[in-house]
C-alpha positions as CSV (number, residue, x, y, z in Angstrom):
1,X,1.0,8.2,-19.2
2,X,4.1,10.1,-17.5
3,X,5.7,7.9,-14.6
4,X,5.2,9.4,-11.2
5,X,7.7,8.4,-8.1
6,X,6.3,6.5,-5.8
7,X,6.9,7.9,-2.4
8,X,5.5,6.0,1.1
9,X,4.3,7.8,4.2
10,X,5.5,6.9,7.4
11,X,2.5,4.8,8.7
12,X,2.9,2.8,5.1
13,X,7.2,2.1,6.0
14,X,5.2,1.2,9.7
15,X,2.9,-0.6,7.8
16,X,5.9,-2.7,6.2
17,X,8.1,-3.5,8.6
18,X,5.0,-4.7,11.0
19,X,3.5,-7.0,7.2
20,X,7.2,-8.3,7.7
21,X,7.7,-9.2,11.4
22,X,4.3,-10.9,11.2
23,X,5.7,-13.2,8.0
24,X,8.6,-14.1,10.1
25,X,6.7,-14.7,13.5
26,X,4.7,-17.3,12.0
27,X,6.8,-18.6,9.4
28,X,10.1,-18.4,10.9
29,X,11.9,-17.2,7.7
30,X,13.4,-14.4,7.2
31,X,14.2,-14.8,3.5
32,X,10.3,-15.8,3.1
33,X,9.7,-12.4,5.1
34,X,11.8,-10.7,2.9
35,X,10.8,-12.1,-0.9
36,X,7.4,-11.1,0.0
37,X,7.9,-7.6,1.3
38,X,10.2,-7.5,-2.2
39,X,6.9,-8.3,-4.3
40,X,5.1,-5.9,-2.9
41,X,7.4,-3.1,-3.2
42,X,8.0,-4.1,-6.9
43,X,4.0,-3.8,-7.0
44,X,4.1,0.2,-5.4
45,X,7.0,1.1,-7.9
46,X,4.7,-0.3,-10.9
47,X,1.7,1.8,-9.7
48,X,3.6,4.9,-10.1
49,X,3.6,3.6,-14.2
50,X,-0.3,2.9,-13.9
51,X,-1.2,5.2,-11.4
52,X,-5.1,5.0,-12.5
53,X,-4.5,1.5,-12.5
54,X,-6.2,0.4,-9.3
55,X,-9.7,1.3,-8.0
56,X,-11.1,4.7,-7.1
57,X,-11.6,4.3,-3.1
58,X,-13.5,8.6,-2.9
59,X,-15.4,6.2,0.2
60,X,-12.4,6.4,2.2
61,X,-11.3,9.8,1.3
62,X,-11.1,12.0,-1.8
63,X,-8.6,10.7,-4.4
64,X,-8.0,7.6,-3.2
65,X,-6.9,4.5,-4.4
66,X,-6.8,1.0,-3.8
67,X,-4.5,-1.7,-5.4
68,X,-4.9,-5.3,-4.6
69,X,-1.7,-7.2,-3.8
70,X,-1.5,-11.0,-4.0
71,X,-5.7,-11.2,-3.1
72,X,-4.8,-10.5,0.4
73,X,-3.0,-7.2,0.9
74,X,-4.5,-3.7,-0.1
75,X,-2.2,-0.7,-1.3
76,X,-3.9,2.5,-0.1
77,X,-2.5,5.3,-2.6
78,X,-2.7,8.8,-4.0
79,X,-2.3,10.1,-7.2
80,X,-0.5,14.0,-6.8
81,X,1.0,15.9,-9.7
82,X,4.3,14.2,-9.9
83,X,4.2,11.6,-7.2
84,X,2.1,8.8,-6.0
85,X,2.1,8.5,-2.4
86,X,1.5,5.0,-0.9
87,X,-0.7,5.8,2.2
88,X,-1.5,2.6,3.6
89,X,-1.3,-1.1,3.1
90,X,-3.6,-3.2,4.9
91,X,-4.6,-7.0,4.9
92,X,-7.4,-6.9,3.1
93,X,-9.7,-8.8,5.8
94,X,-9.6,-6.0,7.7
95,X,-12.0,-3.2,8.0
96,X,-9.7,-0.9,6.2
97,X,-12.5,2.2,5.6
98,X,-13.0,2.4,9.2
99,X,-9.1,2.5,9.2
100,X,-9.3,5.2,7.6
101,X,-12.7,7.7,9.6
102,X,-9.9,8.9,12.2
103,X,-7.0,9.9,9.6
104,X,-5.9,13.0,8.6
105,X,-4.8,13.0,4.9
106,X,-3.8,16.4,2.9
């Protein structure tokens, strides 16, 4: 299996930064915030070395991808030729498919 970089739109960076404000408005650390946010990225640079790790997710559009983080979280990805594009992440308790009915992906 060839590594792939793993490249993030910008709803996903959104996507980020808003998973991290929400870990410091209700926890009040920063550092907590911040060793999270660092687990989960360390989980998107591994997917790009098992890219056809995660679950298929053709429901929510056509090569999709789903990768669980932590039980909770939900990495939204693509597989492309040389690069795996991180679409999405989502709390999992969401309704993430219908998340998805009004995007545009290429």
């Amino acid at each position: 299996m060839k590594r792939r970089e793993v490249v993030f739109t910008k709803q996903a960076l959104r996507d980020l930064d808003k998973l991290h404000d929400g870990i410091v408005e209700r926890t009040g650390s920063r550092i907590m915030a911040e060793r999270y946010q660092d687990r989960l990225l360390a989980v998107c640079a591994r997917i790009g070395d098992s890219d056809e790790g995660g679950r298929p997710r053709d429901d929510i559009r056509p090569r999709m991808r789903s990768w669980v983080f932590e039980r909770r979280m939900i990495v939204l990805y693509r597989v492309e030729t040389r690069q795996v594009c991180i679409v999405r992440i989502v709390d999992g308790r969401r309704d993430y498919p219908r998340l998805f009915a009004s995007l545009k992906v290429s």
